[in-house]
C-alpha positions as CSV (number, residue, x, y, z in Angstrom):
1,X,0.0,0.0,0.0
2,X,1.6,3.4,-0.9
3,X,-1.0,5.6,0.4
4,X,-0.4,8.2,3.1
5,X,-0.9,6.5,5.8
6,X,1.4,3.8,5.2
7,X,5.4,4.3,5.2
8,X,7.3,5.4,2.7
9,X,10.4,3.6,1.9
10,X,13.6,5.3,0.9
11,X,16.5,3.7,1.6
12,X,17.2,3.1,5.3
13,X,14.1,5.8,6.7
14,X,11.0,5.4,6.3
15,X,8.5,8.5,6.6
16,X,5.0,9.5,8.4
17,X,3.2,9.8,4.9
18,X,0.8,12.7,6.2
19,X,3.5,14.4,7.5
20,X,5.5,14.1,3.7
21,X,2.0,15.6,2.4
22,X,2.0,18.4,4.9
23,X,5.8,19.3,4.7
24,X,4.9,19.3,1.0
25,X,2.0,21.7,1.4
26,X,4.2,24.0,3.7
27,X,7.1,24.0,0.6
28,X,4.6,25.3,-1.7
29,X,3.4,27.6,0.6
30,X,6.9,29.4,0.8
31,X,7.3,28.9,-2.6
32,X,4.2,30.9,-3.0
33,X,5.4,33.4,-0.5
34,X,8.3,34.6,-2.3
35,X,7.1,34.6,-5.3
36,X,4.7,37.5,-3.9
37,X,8.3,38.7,-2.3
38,X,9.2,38.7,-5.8
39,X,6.6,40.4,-7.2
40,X,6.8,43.4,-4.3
41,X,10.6,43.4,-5.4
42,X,9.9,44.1,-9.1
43,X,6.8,46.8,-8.7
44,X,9.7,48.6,-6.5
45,X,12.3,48.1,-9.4
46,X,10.1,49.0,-12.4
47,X,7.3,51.1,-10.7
48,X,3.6,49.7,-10.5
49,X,1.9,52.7,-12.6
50,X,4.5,51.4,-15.7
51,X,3.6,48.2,-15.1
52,X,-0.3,48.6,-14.9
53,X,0.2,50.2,-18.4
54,X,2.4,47.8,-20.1
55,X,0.0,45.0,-18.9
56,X,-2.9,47.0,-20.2
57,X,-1.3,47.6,-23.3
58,X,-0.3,44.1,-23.6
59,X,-4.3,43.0,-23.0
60,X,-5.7,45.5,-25.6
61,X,-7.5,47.5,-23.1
62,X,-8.1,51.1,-23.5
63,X,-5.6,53.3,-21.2
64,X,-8.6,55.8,-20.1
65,X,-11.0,53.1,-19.1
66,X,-12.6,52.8,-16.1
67,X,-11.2,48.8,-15.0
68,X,-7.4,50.5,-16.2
69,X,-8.1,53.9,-13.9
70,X,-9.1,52.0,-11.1
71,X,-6.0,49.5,-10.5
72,X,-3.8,53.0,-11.0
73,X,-5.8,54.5,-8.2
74,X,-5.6,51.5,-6.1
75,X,-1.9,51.6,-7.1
76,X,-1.4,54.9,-5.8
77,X,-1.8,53.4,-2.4
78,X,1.4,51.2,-2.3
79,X,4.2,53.4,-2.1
80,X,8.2,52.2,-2.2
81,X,8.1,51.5,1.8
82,X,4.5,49.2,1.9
83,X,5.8,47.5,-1.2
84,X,9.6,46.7,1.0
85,X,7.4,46.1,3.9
86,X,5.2,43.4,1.7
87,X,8.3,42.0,0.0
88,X,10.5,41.6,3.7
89,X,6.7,40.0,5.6
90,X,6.5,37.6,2.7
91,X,10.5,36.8,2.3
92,X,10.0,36.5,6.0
93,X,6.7,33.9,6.6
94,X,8.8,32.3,3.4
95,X,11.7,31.2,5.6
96,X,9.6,30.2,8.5
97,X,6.9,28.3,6.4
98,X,10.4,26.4,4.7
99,X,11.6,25.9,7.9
100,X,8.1,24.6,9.2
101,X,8.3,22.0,6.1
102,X,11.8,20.5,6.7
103,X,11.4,19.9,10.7
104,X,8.2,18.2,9.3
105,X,9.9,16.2,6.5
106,X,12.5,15.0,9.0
107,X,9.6,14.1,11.5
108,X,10.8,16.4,14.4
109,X,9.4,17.2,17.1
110,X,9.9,21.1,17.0
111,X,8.8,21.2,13.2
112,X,5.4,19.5,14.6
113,X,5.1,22.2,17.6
114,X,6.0,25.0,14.9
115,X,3.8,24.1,12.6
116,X,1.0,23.6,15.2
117,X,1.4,27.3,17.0
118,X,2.0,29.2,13.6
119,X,-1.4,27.3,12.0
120,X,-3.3,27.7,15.4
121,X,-2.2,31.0,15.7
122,X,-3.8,31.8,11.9
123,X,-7.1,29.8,12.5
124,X,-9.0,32.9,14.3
125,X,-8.1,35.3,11.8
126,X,-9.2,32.7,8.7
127,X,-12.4,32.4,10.6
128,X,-13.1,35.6,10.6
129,X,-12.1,36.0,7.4
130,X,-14.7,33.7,6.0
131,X,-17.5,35.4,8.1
132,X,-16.3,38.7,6.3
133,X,-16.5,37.2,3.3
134,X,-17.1,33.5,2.2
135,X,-15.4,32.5,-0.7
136,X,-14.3,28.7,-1.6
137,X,-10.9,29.4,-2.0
138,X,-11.2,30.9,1.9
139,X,-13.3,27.8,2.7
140,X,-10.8,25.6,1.4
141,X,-7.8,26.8,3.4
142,X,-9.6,27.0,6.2
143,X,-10.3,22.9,6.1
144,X,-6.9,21.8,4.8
145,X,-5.3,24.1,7.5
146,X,-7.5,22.9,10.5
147,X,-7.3,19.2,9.0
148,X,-3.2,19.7,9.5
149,X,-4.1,21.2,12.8
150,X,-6.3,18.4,14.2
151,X,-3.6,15.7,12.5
152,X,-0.5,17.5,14.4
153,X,-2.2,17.8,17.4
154,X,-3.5,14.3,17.8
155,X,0.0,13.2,16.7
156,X,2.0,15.2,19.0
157,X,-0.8,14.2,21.7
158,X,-0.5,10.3,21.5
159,X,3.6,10.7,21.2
160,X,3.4,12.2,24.9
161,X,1.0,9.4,26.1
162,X,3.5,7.0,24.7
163,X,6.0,9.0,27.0
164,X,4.3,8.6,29.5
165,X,3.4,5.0,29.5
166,X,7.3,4.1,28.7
167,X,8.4,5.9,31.6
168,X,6.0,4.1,34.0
């Protein structure tokens, strides 16, 4: 059986399938993290006024209208600090979210306590993101992160019982 909750063999370790899963989910999060680093990075290089207009250009749309004169005035809000501040937060969650995914992948401990405070600690706010405004994409989120939650916990959880009953 190669599913996720039996062991996957590679040479001499074998891995937690759920946790491979989860660690994997956590790479693509950072992945997707600086990419948005990236794209703070480059609206600071090339400004985002030149780049609203090159993308409208390049989609045929007419420089005056209303869709183009609306993303420059929403634009106009991100100046060169908010856009370092949005690239440094995202490089930042990046690193942690990588780090999350290794100590997860090598089946620590620390990367499962990680992992469970920085997803706990986002739960309220996706909550109340989804009462704000329900969207699938929020729903979504919000079950694959308390599904890696609930697993963590429950995991970490029965690995301290098993403490517990060895030391006895």
């Amino acid at each position: 059986m190669t599913g996720p909750t039996s062991k996957i063999h590679s040479g001499r370790r074998s891995h937690n399938g759920w946790l491979v899963l989860i660690a994997f989910y956590k790479f693509l999060q950072a992945l997707l993290f600086v990419a948005i680093g990236l794209g703070a990075h480059r609206l600071l290089v090339k400004g985002i006024a030149d780049q609203i207009d090159l993308l409208a250009h390049h989609l045929r749309f007419n420089p005056e209208s209303r869709l183009v004169n609306f993303l420059l005035e929403k634009a106009s809000l991100l100046n060169d600090p908010a856009l370092r501040r949005i690239g440094f937060v995202a490089y930042s969650y990046a690193a942690v979210t990588f780090v999350e995914g290794i100590g997860l992948y090598l089946e620590k401990a620390w990367g499962e306590f990680l992992t469970l405070a920085i997803t706990g600690s986002f739960l309220p706010l996706e909550i109340f993101e989804i009462f704000r405004r329900l969207t699938w994409p929020r729903i979504g989120l919000l079950t694959i992160n308390i599904l890696v939650f609930a697993y963590l916990l429950k995991l970490v959880v029965d690995r301290g019982r098993h403490r517990a009953v060895s030391k006895k």
